[in-house]
N, C-alpha and C positions, 0 to 999 in steps of 0.2 A: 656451490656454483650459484652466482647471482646472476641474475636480468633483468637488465634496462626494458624501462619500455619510454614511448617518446611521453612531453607533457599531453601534448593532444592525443593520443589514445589514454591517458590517467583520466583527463577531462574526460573526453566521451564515455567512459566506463562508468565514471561515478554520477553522470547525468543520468544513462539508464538505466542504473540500477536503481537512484530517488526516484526514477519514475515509474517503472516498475511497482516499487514500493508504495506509490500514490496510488496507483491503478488496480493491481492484482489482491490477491489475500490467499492464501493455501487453503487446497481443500478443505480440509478438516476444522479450521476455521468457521469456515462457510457452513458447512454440512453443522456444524455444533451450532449457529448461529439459526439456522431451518428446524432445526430438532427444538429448540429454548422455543421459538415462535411457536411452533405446534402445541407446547405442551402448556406453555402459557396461559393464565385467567384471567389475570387481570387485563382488562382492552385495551389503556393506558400504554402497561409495559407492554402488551403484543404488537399497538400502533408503531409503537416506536422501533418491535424487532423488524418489521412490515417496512420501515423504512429507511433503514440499517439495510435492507438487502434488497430492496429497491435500487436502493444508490450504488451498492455494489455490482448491481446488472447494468448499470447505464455506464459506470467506471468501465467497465468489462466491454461494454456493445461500442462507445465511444472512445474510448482512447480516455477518459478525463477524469481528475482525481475524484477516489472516492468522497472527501469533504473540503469543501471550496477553504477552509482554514487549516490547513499540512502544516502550520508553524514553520521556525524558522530554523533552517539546520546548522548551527556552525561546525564547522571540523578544525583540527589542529594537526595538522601535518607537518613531518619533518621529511627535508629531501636531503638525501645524504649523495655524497659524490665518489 
């Protein structure tokens, strides 16, 4: 069994799902990313875990991509009838 869906809800799915993707990270991600800073020596590398999740909390508290450079996404799609 197949289903249509319209082009404007293909559009709006795949806007929030790149956005989404700009925005959120999975727990475990995250949590692996707090554990790396804790255990950290070097100041250098912890500065930087420090700010790696910094930016993931203002991603999170704002709506706005975790790094102002998300690159540039092409897709290739086929529409079949």
């Amino acid at each position: 069994m197949s289903s249509k869906i319209s082009r404007e809800n293909f559009i709006r799915s795949v806007a929030d799902l790149l956005r989404k993707a700009e925005i959120e990270l999975p727990d475990d991600v995250v949590d692996a990313l707090r554990k790396a800073e804790a255990r950290e020596e070097n100041e250098v590398a912890k500065s930087q875990l420090r700010a790696i999740l910094k930016n993931i909390e203002i991603a999170k508290n704002h709506g706005v991509p975790m790094c102002q450079d998300t690159g540039i996404m092409i897709f290739f799609c086929r529409a079949r009838n």
